[in-house]
VMD Tcl script that draws the C-alpha trace (Angstrom):
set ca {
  {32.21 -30.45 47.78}
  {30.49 -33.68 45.80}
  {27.23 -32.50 47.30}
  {27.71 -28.89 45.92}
  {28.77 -29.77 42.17}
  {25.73 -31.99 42.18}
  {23.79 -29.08 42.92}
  {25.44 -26.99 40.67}
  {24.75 -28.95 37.83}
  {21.23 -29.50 38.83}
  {20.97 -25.84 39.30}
  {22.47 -25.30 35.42}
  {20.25 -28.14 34.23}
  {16.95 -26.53 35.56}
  {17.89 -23.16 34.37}
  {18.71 -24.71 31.06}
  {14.65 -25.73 30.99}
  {13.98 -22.67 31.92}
  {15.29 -20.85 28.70}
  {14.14 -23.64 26.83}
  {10.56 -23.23 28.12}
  {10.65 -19.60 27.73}
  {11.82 -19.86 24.16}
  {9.24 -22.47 22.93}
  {6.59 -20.38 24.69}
  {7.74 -17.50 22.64}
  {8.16 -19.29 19.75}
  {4.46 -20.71 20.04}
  {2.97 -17.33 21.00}
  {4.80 -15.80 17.45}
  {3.26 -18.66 15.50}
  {-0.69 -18.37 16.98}
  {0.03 -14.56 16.12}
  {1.09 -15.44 12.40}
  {-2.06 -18.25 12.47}
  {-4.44 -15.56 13.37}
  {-3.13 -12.88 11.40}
  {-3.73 -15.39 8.36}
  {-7.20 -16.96 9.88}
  {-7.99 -13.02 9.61}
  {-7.39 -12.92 6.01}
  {-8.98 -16.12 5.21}
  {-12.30 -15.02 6.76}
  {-11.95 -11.89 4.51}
  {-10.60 -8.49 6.79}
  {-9.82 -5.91 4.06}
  {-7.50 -3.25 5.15}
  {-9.02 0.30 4.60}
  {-6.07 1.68 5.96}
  {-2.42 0.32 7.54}
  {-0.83 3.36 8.42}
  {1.22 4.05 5.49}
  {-1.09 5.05 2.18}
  {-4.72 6.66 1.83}
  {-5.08 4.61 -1.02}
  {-8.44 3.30 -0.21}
  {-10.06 6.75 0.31}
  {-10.83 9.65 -1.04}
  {-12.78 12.98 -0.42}
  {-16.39 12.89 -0.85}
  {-17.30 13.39 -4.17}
  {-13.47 13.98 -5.54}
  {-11.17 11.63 -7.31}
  {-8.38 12.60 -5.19}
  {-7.56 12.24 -1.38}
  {-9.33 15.84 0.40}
  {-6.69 18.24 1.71}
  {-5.49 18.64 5.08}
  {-5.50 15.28 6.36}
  {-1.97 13.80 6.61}
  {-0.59 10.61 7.96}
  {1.33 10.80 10.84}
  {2.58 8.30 12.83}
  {0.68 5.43 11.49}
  {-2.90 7.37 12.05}
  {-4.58 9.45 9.22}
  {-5.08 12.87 11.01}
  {-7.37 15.35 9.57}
  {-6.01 19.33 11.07}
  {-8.92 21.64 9.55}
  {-7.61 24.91 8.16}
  {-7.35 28.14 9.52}
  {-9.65 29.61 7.21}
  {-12.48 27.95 4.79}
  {-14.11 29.02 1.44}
  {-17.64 29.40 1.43}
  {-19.18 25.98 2.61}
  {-16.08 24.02 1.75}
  {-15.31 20.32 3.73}
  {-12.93 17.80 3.78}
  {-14.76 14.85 4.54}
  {-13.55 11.62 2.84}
  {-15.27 8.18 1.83}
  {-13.94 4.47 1.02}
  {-13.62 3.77 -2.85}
  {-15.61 0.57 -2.27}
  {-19.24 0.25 -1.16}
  {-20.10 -1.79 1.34}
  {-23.45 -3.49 2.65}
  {-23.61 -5.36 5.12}
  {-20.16 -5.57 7.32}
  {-18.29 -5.11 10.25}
  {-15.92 -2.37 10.45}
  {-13.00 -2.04 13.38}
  {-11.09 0.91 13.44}
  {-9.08 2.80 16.56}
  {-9.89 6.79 16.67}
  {-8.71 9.62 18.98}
  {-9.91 12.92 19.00}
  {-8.17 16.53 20.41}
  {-9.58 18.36 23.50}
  {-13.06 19.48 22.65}
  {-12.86 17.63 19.32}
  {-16.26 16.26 17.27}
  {-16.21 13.84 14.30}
  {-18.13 11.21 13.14}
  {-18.31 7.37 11.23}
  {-20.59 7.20 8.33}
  {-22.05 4.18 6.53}
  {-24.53 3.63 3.81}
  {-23.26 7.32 2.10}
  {-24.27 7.63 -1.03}
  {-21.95 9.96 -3.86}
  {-24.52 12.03 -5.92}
  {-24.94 15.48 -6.64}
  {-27.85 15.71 -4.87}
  {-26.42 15.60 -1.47}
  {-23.69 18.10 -0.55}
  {-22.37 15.64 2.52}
  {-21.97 12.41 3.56}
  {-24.14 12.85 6.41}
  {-27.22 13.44 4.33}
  {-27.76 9.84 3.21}
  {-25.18 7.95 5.92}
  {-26.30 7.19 9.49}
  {-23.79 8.03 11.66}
  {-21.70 6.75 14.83}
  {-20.45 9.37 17.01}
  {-17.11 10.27 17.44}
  {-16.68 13.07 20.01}
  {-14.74 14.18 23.50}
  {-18.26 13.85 26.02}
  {-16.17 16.43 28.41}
  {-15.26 19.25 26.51}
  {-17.84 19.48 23.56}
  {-21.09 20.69 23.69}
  {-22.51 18.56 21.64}
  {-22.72 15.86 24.59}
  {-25.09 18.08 26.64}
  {-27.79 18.60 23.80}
  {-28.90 14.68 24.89}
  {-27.20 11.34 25.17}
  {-27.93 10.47 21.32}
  {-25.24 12.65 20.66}
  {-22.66 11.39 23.28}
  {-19.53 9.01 21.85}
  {-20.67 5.60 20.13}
  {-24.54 7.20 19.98}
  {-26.08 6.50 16.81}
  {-26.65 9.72 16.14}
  {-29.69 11.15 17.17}
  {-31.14 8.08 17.59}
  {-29.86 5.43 19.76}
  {-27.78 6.52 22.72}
  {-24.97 4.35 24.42}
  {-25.79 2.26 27.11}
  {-22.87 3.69 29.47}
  {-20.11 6.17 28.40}
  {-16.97 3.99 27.89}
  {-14.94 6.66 25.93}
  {-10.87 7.31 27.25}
  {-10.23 10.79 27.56}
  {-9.16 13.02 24.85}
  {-6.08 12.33 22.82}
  {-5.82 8.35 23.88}
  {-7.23 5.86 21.44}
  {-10.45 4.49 21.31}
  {-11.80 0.94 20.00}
  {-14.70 0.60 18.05}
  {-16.20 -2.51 16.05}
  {-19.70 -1.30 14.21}
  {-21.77 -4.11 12.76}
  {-24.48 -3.01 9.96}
  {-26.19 -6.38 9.05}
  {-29.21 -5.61 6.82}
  {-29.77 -9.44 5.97}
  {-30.69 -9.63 9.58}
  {-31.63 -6.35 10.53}
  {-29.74 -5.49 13.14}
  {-26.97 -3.06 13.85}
  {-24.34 -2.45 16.90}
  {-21.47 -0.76 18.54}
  {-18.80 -1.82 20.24}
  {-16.86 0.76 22.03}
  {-13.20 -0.27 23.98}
  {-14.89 -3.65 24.37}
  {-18.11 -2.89 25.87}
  {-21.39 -3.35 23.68}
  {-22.92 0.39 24.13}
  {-25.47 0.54 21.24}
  {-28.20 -1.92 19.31}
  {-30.46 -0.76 16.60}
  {-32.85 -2.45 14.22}
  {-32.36 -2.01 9.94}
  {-34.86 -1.84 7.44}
  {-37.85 -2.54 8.89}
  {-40.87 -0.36 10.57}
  {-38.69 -0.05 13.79}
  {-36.01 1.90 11.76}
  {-38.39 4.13 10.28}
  {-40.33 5.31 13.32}
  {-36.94 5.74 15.15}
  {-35.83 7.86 11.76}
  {-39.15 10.01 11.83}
  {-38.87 10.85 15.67}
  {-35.32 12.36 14.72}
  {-33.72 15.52 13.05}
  {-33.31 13.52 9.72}
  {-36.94 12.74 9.27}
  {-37.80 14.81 6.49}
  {-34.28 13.77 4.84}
  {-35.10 12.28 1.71}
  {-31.62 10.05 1.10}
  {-30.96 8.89 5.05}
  {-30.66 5.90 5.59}
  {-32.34 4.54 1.99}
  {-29.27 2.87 0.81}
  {-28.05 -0.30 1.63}
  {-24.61 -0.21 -0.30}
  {-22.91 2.61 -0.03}
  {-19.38 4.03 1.38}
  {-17.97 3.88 4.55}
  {-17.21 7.97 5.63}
  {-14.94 10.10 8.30}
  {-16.11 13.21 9.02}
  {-14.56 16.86 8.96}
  {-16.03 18.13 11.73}
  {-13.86 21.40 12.08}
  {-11.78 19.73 14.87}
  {-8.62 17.43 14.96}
  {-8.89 13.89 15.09}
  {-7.24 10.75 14.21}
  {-7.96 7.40 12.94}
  {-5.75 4.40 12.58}
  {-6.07 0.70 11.95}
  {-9.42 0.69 10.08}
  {-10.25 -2.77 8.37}
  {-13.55 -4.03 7.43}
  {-15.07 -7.55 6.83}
  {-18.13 -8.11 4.66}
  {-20.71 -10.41 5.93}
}
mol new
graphics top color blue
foreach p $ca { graphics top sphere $p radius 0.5 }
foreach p [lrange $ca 0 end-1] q [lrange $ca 1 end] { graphics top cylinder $p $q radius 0.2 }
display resetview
C-alpha cells in the first residue's frame, strides 16, 4: 500500500511537470510569435492589405477602389461581370510607389483562371493598362488555361514572356499559393519565390534586361519596364481570383 501512494504521488508530481512544461512551451512559442511579429515591423513590412479594408488600393487610374472586387473572407476577390462596356477593366494599383522591394502576398485563382502581379506601373494617360509600363509575374491555373501551352514564359511565377520558372510549383486551382517577388534595382537583380521554392531570376537595368525585353512581345513598348518607382498592380484578367495577405518591405 506504502509502495503504491509513493507511486501515486510520483505519478501526480511528474504529470504536474508535464503541464508545467507544456504551458511554458506555449507560453514561449506565443512570445517568439509576438517578437517576430514586432522584429517584422521594425525592419519595415507595410501592410498593403489585412483582410479587412482596400484602403491601400485603388483602380488604375481612378480615385476610388474599381468595381467588382469584394472582400470576402479575409481575401480581396475580384468576380468580373457578366457583361463589359466597350474596353472597360477593373484592374487596381497600390496608392504608394515603390522601387526597389520585396513584396509577399498569398493568391488563389478559380478553375481555368488567369491574372497577373505588376510592378514598376506607371499612372498616365498615355497608357490605358497597367501592363503597358509594369513587368509582370504570372498568376495563372497551368492545367486548365491556355495560356500555359503558348510556352513556359507564360506558366505560373514566369516573368512574363520573359523568364520562365525553373519547375512548376503551383497547388491546384482554388488552394492558396505563396509568393515573395524581389525587384532590387540598386543591385540589379530580380526573383520569385513561389510556395517556397526559388522558380525565377532576372537581371534590372542593365544591357541584359534590354536584350531579354527586345526578344519579347513588349519590345516595341515604349513605357515597359522604364520606370523604376512606380505602383505595385493586380490584374483583371476576366477570371476569378483572390489575393490575401499582401505586405511589402522596401529595401
Amino acid at each position: 500500500m506504502k509502495t503504491f501512494q509513493i507511486l501515486l504521488v510520483s505519478a501526480s508530481l511528474i504529470l504536474a511537470q508535464c503541464r508545467e512544461k507544456s504551458e511554458t512551451e506555449i507560453k514561449a512559442t506565443q512570445e517568439m510569435a509576438v517578437s517576430e511579429h514586432s522584429v517584422n515591423d521594425k525592419e519595415g513590412w507595410e501592410i498593403l492589405f489585412d483582410g479587412t479594408s482596400f484602403d491601400q488600393w485603388k483602380g488604375y487610374r481612378q480615385e476610388g477602389m474599381a468595381e467588382h472586387w469584394k472582400i470576402e473572407e479575409g481575401a480581396m476577390v475580384f468576380s468580373p461581370p457578366a457583361e463589359r462596356k466597350g474596353g472597360e477593366s477593373f484592374n487596381i494599383v497600390s496608392r504608394q510607389d515603390y522601387g526597389n522591394f520585396i513584396l509577399s502576398l498569398e493568391w488563389k485563382v478559380a478553375e481555368g483562371a488567369n491574372s497577373g502581379i505588376f510592378w514598376g506601373v506607371k499612372e498616365d494617360p498615355a497608357y490605358g493598362q497597367p501592363y503597358e509600363t509594369g513587368p509582370e509575374i504570372q498568376v495563372l491555373d497551368n492545367t486548365r488555361h491556355p495560356d500555359a501551352k503558348n510556352g513556359i514564359t507564360h506558366q505560373a511565377g514566369a516573368l512574363y514572356d520573359m523568364v520562365a520558372p525553373s519547375e512548376d510549383v503551383t497547388r491546384p486551382a482554388g488552394e492558396w499559393n505563396t509568393c515573395v517577388i524581389t525587384v532590387n534595382y540598386a543591385e540589379h537583380t530580380g526573383k520569385v519565390n513561389l510556395n517556397g521554392v526559388d522558380v525565377v531570376t532576372f537581371p534590372l537595368d542593365n544591357p541584359e534586361w534590354d536584350a531579354m525585353v527586345s526578344n519579347s512581345k513588349f519590345a516595341d513598348w515604349p513605357g515597359f519596364g522604364k520606370h523604376h518607382m512606380g505602383k505595385i498592380g493586380l490584374q483583371d484578367h476576366g477570371d476569378v481570383v483572390a489575393f490575401r495577405n499582401i505586405r511589402i518591405k522596401r529595401l
